[in-house]
DRENZA-765663 format. One record per residue (C-alpha): x, y, z; residue in one letter; residue number from 1. Coordinates in steps of 0.5 Angstrom, whole numbers, plus 500, padded with zeros to 3 digits. Layout:
BEGIN
[node [X, Y, Z], "A", NUM] ...
END
This chain:
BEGIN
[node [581, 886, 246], "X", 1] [node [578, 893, 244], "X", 2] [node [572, 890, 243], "X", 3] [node [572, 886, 250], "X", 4] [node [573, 892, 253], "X", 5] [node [567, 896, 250], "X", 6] [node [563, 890, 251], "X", 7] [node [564, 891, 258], "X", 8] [node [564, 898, 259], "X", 9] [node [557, 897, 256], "X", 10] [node [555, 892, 260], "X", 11] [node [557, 897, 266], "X", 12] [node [552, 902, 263], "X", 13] [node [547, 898, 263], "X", 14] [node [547, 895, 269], "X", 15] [node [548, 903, 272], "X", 16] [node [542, 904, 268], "X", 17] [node [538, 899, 271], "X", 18] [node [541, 900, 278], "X", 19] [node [538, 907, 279], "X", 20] [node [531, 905, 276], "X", 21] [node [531, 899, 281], "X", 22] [node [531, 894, 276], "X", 23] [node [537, 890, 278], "X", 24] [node [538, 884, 281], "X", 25] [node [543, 882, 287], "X", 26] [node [548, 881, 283], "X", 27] [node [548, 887, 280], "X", 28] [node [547, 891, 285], "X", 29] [node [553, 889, 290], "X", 30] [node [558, 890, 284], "X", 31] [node [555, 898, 282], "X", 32] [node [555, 898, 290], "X", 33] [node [562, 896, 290], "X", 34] [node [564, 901, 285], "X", 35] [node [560, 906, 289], "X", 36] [node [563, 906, 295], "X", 37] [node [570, 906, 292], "X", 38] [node [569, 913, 292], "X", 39] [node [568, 914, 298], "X", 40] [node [573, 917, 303], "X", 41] [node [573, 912, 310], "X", 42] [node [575, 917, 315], "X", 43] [node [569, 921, 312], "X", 44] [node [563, 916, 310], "X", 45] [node [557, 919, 306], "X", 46] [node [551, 920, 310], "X", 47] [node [544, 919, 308], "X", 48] [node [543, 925, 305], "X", 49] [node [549, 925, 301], "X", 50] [node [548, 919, 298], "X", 51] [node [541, 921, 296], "X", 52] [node [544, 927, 293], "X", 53] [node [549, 923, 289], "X", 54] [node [544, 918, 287], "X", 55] [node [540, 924, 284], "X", 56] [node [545, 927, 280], "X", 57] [node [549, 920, 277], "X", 58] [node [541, 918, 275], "X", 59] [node [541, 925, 271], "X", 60] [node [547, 924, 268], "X", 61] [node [545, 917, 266], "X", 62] [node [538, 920, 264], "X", 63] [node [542, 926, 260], "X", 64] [node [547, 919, 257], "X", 65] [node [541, 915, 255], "X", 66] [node [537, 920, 251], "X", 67] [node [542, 921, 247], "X", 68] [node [542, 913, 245], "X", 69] [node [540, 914, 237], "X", 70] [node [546, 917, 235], "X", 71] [node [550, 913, 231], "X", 72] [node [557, 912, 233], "X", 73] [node [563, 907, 231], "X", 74] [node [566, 902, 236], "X", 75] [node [572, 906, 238], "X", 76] [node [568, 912, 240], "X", 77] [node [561, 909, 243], "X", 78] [node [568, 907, 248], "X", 79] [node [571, 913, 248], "X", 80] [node [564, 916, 250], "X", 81] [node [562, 911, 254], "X", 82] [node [569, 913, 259], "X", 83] [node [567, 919, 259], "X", 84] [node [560, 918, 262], "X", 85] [node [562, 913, 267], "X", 86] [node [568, 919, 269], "X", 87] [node [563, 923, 269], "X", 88] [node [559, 920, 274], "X", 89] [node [565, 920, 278], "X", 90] [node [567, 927, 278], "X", 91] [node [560, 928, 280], "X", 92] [node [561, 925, 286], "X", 93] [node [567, 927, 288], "X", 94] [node [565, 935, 286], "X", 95] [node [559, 934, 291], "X", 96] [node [564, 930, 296], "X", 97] [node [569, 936, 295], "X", 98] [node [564, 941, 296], "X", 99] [node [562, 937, 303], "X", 100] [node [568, 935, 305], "X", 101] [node [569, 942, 308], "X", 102] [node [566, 939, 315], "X", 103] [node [565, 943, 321], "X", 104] [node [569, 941, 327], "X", 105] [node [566, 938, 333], "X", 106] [node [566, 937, 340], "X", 107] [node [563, 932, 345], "X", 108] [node [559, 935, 350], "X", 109] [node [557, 931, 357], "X", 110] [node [554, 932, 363], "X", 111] [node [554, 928, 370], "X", 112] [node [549, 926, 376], "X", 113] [node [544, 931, 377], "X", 114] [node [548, 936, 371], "X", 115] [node [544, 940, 367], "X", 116] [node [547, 944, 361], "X", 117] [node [545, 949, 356], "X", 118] [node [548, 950, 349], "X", 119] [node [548, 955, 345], "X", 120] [node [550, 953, 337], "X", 121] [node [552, 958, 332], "X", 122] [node [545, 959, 328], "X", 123] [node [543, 961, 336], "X", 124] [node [539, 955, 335], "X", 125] [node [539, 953, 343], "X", 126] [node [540, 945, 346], "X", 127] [node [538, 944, 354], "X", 128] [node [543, 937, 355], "X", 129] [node [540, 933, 361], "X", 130] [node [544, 929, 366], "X", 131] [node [547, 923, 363], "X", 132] [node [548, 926, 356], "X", 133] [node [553, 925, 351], "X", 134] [node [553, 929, 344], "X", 135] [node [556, 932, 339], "X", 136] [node [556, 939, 336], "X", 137] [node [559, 944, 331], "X", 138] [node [563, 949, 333], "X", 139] [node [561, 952, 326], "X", 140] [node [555, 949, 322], "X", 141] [node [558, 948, 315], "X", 142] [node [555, 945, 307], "X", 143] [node [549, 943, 306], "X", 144] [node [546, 941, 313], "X", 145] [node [546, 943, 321], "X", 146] [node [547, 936, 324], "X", 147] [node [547, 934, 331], "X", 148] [node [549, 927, 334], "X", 149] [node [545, 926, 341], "X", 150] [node [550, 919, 342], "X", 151] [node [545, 918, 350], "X", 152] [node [541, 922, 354], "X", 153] [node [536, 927, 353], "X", 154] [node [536, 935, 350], "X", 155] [node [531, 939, 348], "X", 156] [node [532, 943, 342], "X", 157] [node [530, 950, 341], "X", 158] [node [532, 951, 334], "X", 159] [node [533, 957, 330], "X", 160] [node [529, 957, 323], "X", 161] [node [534, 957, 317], "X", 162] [node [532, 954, 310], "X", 163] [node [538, 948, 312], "X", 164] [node [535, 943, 315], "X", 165] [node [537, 941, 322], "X", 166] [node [537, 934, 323], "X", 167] [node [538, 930, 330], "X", 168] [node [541, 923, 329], "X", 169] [node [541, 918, 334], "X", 170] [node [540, 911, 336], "X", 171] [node [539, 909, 329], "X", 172] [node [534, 914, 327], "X", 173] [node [533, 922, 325], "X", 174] [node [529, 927, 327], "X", 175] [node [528, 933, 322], "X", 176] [node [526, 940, 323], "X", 177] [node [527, 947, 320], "X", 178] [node [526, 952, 326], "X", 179] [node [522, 949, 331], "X", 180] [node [523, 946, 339], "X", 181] [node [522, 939, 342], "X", 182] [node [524, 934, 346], "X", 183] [node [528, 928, 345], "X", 184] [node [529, 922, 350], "X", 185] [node [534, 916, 348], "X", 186] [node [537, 913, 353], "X", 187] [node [540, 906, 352], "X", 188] [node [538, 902, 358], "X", 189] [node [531, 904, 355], "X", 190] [node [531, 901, 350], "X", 191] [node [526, 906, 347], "X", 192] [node [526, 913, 343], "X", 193] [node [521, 919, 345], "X", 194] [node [521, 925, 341], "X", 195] [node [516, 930, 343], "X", 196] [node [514, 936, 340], "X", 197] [node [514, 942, 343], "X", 198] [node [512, 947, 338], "X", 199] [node [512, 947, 330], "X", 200] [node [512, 941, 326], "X", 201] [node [517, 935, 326], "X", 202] [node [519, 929, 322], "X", 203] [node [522, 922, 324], "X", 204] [node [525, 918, 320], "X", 205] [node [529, 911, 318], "X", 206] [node [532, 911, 313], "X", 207] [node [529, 912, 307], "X", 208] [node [522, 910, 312], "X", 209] [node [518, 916, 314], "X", 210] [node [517, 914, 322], "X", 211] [node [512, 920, 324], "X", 212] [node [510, 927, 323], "X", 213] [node [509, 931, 329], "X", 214] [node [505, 936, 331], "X", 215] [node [505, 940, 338], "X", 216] [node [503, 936, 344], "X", 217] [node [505, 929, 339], "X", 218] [node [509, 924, 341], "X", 219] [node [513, 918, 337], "X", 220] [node [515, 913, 342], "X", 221] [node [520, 908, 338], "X", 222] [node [522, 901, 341], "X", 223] [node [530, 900, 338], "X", 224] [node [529, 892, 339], "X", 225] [node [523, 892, 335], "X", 226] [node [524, 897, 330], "X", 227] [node [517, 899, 331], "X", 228] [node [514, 907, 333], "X", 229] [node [507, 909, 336], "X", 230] [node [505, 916, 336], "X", 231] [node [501, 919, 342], "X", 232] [node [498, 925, 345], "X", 233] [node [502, 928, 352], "X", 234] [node [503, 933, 356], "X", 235] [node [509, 937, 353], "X", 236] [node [511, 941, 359], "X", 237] [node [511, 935, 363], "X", 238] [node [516, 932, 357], "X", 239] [node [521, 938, 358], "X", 240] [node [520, 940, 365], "X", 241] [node [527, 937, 367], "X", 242] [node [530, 943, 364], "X", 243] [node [527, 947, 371], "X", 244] [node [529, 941, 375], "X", 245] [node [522, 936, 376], "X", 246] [node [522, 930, 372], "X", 247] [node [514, 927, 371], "X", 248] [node [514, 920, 371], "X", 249] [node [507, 918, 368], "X", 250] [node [506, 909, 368], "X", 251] [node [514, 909, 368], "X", 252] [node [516, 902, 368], "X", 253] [node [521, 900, 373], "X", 254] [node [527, 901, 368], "X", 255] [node [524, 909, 367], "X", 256] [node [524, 910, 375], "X", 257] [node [531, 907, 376], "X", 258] [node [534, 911, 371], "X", 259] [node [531, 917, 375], "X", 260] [node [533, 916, 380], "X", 261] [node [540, 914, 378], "X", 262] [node [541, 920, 374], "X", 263] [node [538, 925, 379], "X", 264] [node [542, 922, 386], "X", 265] [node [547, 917, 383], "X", 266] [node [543, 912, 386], "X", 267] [node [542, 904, 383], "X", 268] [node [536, 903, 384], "X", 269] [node [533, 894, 384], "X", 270] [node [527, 890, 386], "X", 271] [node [527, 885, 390], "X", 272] [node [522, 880, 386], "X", 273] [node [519, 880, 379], "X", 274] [node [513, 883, 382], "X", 275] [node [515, 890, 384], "X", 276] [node [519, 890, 377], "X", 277] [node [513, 890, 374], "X", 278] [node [510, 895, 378], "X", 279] [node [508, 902, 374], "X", 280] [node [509, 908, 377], "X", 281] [node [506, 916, 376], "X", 282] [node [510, 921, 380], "X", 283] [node [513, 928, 380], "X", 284] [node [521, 928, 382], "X", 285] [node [523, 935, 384], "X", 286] [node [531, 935, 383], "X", 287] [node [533, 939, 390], "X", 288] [node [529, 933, 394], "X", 289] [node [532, 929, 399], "X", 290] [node [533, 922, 396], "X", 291] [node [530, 919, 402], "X", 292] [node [524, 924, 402], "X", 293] [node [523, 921, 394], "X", 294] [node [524, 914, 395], "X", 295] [node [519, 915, 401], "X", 296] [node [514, 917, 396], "X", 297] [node [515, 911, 391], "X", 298] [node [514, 906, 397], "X", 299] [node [507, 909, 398], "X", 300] [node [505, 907, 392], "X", 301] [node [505, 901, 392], "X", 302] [node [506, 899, 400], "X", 303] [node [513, 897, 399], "X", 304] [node [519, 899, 403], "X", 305] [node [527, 900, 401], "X", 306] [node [534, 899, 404], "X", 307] [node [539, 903, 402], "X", 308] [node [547, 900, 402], "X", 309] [node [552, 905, 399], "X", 310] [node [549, 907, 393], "X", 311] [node [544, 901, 393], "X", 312] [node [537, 902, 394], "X", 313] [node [533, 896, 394], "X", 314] [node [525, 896, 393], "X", 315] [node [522, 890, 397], "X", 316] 
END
């Protein structure tokens, strides 16, 4: 029984080993996942960086174990030792969990139709929340990172340097910085992410995936259907202009334009045929500018004209 016992200590030991050098095969990997995730609290799941950070301290800990392994030891102590390295993998992840568990408290902020909110955080860094926004904020950042969730819409950071690295997660993907500005656009009616860079330098990332790092004046533009990002130049104060009440629309296909004018007026705009959604259209919206006088304009590029039933406005 007790050598049963040790022979399957080991034999965990050993798969542990080889899990954190990514020498394991599938089996393996779902039972060290397993006992991984048994530490974890289910109210409060481990973002990637705890996890990263985790991973590094248990693989020192193994690192530490293993150097160790030409000592000689009889059967019943190899046991004894071997349980006290796997608790102590434990107690790594619940010390650091511990110490992260103190969470800051959040609370959503979200704004209307043609509703435009500034923030200001506790590290002073300040969010300009655009209209159809909803994000979430500390009240007071905590532990080891400022993180902000961007849930839908558009903001623009202005974030105030600090060696805490400030990170924005949304649809799926992280923008990183330390003190910087930027803009962010992920509304899900789009279908797409843009994060572009004001000033300093910003990285995008998925995962463990390094998306792009921007400089002023660059953009990633990242397609959520395809998982794929394409970094191009742009004006940036064309990108933020929202903020003063102008919004740029350059090459906007119809779904940008709609979502515009929905966003400013509360206006559901449609195209009457296939042709007209395909359009593409360049134009400035000022926010204090009659509907009527807008849709005028978009009319004109294209030589189609529009008729308004309730909040409908339909492109033909």
């Amino acid at each position: 029984m007790l050598r049963t016992q040790t022979m399957d200590i080991y034999k965990f030991r050993k798969r542990l080993t080889r899990y954190l050098k990514g020498e394991s095969n599938e089996t393996e990997n779902a039972i060290i996942e397993a006992w991984y995730k048994s530490y974890e609290q289910e109210e409060q799941p481990l973002s990637e960086a705890e996890e990263e950070r985790i991973r590094l301290a248990i693989h020192n800990k193994v690192k530490s174990a293993t150097s160790k392994s030409t000592i000689i030891m009889l059967p019943i102590f190899r046991m004894a030792a071997t349980l006290v390295f796997i608790a102590g993998i434990a107690a790594i992840i619940w010390y650091l969990r511990a110490g992260k568990n103190e969470k800051a408290d959040y609370y959503t902020v979200q704004t209307g139709t043609n509703e435009i909110k500034q923030l200001t955080l506790s590290d002073s860094s300040i969010i300009w929340v655009n209209s159809a926004t909803r994000i979430r904020v500390p009240v007071l950042f905590k532990g080891d990172l400022r993180e902000i969730d961007l849930q839908e819409g558009e903001a623009f950071f202005n974030v105030k340097r600090n060696p805490q690295p400030f990170i924005v997660h949304t649809g799926g993907i992280n923008v990183q910085v330390l003190g910087t500005s930027f803009n962010i656009q992920s509304y899900k009616k789009l279908k797409s992410i843009k994060v572009t860079v004001a000033t300093g330098k910003v990285g995008v990332t998925k995962g463990k995936q390094t998306l792009a790092m921007l400089l002023p004046g660059e953009q990633e533009y990242y397609n959520t259907i395809t998982g794929k990002g394409q970094q191009v130049n742009v004006n940036t104060n064309q990108a933020q202009s929202w903020k003063e009440g102008s919004t740029y629309l350059k090459e906007a296909n119809f779904e940008e334009l709609a979502l515009c004018i929905k966003n400013i007026y509360g206006l559901s705009l449609k195209a009457a045929s296939s042709r007209i959604s395909a359009y593409r259209f360049t134009l400035q919206v000022q926010h204090n500018v009659p509907a009527r006088e807008v849709l005028k304009v978009i009319g004109q590029l294209h030589n189609t004209h529009f008729r308004k039933e309730g909040n409908e406005v339909t492109l033909y």
